[in-house]
N, C-alpha and C positions, 0 to 999 in steps of 0.2 A: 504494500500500500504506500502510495507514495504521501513525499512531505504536505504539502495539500488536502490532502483527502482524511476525513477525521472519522474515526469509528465511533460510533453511539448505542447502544445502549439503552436499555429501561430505566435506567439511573438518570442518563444523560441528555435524553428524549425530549424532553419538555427546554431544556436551558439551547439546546445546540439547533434544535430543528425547531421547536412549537413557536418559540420565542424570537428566536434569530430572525434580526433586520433587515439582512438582505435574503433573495432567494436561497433555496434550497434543494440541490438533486441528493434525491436518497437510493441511493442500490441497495434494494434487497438484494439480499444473498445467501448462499451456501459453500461449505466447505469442499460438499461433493459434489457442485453443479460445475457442468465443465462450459456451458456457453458463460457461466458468472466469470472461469479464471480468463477462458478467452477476453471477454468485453474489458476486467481489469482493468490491464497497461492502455486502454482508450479513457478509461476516467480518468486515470493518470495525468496522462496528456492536458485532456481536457481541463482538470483542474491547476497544472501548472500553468496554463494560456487565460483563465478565466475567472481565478480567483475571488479577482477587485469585481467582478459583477455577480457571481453566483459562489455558494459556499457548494463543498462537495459531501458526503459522508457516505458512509457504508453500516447498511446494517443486517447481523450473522441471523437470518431468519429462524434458527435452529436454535441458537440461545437467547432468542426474543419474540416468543412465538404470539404474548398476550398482543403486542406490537404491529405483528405481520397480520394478524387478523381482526385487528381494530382496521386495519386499509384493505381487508381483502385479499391479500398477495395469496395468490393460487395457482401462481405459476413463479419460475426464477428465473433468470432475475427479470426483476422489474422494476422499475426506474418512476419516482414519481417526485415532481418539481412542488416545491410548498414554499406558500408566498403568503405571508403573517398568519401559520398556521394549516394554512388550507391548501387540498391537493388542489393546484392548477392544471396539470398536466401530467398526463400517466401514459406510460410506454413498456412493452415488455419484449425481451427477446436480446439477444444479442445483435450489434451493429457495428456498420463500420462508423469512424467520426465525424462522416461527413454528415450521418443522419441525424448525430446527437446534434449537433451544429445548426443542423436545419429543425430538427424537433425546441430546438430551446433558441432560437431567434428572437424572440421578442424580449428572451433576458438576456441574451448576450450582446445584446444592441449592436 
């Protein structure tokens, strides 16, 4: 996980993502999902290049299950953008960067 990208947590939940001023991509995930390790090094990316406009986080759907199913997550990964709390924008599946890019335009201005 790169320096960017911040893991959360049920602890952390509410202070990083519910709270946080600026947008937010959250990657559900697994440990044993293989399109999650593939899509990774693209959040990676992504969150070195776009910091100042969107925060990134990752969250272990397997050790935050009350979490994943407060949003639904029924499939991995899934990718959902929270803007003062609320899902704006939801996405699932693995991609290339050009789609996150094009999926999250209107925040990455």
């Amino acid at each position: 996980m790169g320096a960017n990208v911040v893991k959360v947590d049920e602890q952390s939940w509410d202070a990083e993502v519910i709270g946080s001023d600026m947008p937010v991509l959250v990657d559900f995930w697994a440990e044993w999902c293989g399109p999650c390790k593939i899509v990774a090094p693209v959040i990676d990316e992504l969150a070195n290049e776009y910091s100042s406009k969107v925060k990134f986080a990752k969250l272990n759907v397997d050790d935050n299950p009350r979490i994943a199913g407060q949003y639904q997550v029924m499939s991995i990964p899934t990718f959902a953008l929270f803007q003062n709390g609320e899902v704006k924008k939801r996405f699932v599946g693995a991609m290339p960067k050009e789609r996150f890019v094009s999926e999250l335009s209107e925040w990455l201005g």
